[in-house]
C-alpha positions in Angstrom: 54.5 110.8 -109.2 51.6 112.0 -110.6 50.1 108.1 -110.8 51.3 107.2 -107.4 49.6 110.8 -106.3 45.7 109.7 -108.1 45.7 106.4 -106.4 46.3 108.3 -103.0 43.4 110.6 -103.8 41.5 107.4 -104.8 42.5 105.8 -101.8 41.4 108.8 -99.5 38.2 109.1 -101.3 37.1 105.4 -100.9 38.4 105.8 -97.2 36.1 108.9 -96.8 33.3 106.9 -98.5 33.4 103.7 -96.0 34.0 105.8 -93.3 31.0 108.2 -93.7 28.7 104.9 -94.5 30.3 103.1 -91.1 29.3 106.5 -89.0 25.8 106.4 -90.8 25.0 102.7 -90.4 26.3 103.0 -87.0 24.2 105.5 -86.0 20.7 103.5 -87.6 22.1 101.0 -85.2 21.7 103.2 -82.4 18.4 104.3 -84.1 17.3 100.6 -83.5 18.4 100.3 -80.3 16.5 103.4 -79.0 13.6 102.3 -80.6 13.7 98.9 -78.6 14.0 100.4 -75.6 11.1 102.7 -76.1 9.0 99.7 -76.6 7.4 99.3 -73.0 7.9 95.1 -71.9 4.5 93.8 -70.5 3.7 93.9 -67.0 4.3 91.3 -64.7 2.1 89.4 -62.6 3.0 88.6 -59.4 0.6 86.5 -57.8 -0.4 85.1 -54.5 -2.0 82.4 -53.1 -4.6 82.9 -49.9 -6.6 80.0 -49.1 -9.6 80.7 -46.0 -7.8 77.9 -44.0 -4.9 80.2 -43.5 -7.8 81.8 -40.8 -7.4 79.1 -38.9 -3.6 77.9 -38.9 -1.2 78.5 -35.9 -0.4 81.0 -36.6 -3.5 82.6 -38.3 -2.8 84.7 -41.4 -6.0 86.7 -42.8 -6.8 88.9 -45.3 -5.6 91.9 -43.7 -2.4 90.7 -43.7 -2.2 90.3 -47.5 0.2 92.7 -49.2 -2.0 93.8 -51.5 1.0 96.1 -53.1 3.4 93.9 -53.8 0.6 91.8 -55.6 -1.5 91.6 -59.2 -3.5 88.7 -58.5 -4.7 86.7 -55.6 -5.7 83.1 -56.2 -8.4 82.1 -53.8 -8.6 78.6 -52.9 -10.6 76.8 -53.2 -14.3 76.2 -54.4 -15.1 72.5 -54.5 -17.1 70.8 -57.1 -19.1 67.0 -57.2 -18.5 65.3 -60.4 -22.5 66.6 -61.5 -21.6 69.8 -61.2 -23.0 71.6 -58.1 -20.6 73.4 -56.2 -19.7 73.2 -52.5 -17.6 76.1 -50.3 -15.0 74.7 -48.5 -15.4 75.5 -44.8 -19.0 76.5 -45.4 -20.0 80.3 -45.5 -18.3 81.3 -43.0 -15.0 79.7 -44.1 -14.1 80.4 -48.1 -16.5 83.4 -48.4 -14.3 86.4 -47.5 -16.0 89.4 -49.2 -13.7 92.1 -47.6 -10.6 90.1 -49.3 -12.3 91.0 -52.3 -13.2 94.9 -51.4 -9.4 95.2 -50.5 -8.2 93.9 -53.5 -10.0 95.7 -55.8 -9.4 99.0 -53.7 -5.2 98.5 -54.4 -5.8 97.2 -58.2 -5.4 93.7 -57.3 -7.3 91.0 -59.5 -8.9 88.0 -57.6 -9.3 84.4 -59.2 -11.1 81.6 -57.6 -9.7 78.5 -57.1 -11.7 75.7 -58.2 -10.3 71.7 -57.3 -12.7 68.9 -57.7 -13.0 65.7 -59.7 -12.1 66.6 -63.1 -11.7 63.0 -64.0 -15.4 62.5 -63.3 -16.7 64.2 -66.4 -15.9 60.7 -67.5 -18.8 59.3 -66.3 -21.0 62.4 -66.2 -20.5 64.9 -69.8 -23.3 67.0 -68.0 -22.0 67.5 -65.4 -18.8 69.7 -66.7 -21.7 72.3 -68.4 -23.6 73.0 -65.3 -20.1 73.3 -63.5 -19.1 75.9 -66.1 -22.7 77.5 -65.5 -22.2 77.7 -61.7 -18.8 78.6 -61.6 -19.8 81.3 -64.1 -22.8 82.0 -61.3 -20.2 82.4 -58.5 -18.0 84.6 -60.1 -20.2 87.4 -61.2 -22.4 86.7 -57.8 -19.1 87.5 -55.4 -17.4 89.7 -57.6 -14.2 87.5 -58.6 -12.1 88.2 -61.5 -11.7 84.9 -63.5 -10.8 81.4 -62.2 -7.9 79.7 -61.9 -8.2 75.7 -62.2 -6.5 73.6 -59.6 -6.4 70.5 -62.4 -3.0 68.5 -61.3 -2.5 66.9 -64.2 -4.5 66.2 -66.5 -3.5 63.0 -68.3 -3.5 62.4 -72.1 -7.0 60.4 -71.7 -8.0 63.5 -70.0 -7.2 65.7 -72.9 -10.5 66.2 -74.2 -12.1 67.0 -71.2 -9.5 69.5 -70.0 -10.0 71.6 -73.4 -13.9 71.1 -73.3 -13.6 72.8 -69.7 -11.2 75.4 -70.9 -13.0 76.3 -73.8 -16.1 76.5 -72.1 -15.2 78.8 -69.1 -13.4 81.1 -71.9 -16.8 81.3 -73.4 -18.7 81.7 -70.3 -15.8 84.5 -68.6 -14.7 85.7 -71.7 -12.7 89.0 -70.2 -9.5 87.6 -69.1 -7.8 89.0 -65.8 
């Protein structure tokens, strides 16, 4: 009996033993978990698109419309470019040039890009012409107090490739603070 009686102690020990290390590396595991719930997930964007044309649609929706809470970012569209690099404002001043969409904004902690479209395919034919658009649109933006850009490039092709990273690269350099 007394043989039969050691391997039941030895039995109940090594039973206390796994049980005691199951509770403990159960609760690191909860430990763990915590821990990755404590860790906060990035914010989301939620972005909107205005365009000034809107203004004028049937029927007409305008900045004061906007619901700047529900919103991080408004996209503005959309600054036009020639394929030398001047800039042109769609509608004219009184069409894309919307200062109190921007005052707004700002005032409910909402970021505004401007869209630019144009040629990109035209720096081609003009290398020049993609620094002195970086150089204006780097102009506009601090001169109408935008937030970044947002470029209205659909889709650059795999000849384009170089020209689409020169322009990246070059507006990263000239807006460095991203929004």
């Amino acid at each position: 009996m007394k043989v039969q009686f050691d391997y039941l102690k030895t039995y109940i020990r090594l039973a206390m033993v796994l049980l005691v290390g199951f509770s403990t590396l159960c609760a690191s595991g909860q430990d763990q978990e915590l821990s990755k719930a404590a860790i906060p997930k990035p914010a989301k964007r939620l972005i909107g698109d205005y365009s000034y044309s809107s203004r004028t649609q049937t029927p007409p929706y305008t900045s004061k419309q906007i619901p700047y809470a529900k919103l991080t970012h408004i996209i503005h569209f959309c600054l036009g470019f020639y394929s030398d690099g001047s800039l042109y404002i769609a509608g004219g001043p009184n069409g894309l040039l919307e200062p109190n969409l921007i005052r707004q904004a700002h005032k409910n902690g909402v970021k505004v890009q401007i869209g630019v479209c144009g040629p990109f395919n035209d720096f081609d034919d003009n290398p020049n012409g993609m620094a002195t658009l970086i150089g204006n649109v780097e102009t506009f933006v601090n001169e109408h107090g935008y937030d970044g850009v947002d470029i209205d490039w659909e889709y650059p092709t795999m000849a384009e490739t170089n020209n689409f990273y020169n322009l990246m690269a070059g507006l990263r350099a000239a807006l460095p603070s991203p929004s």
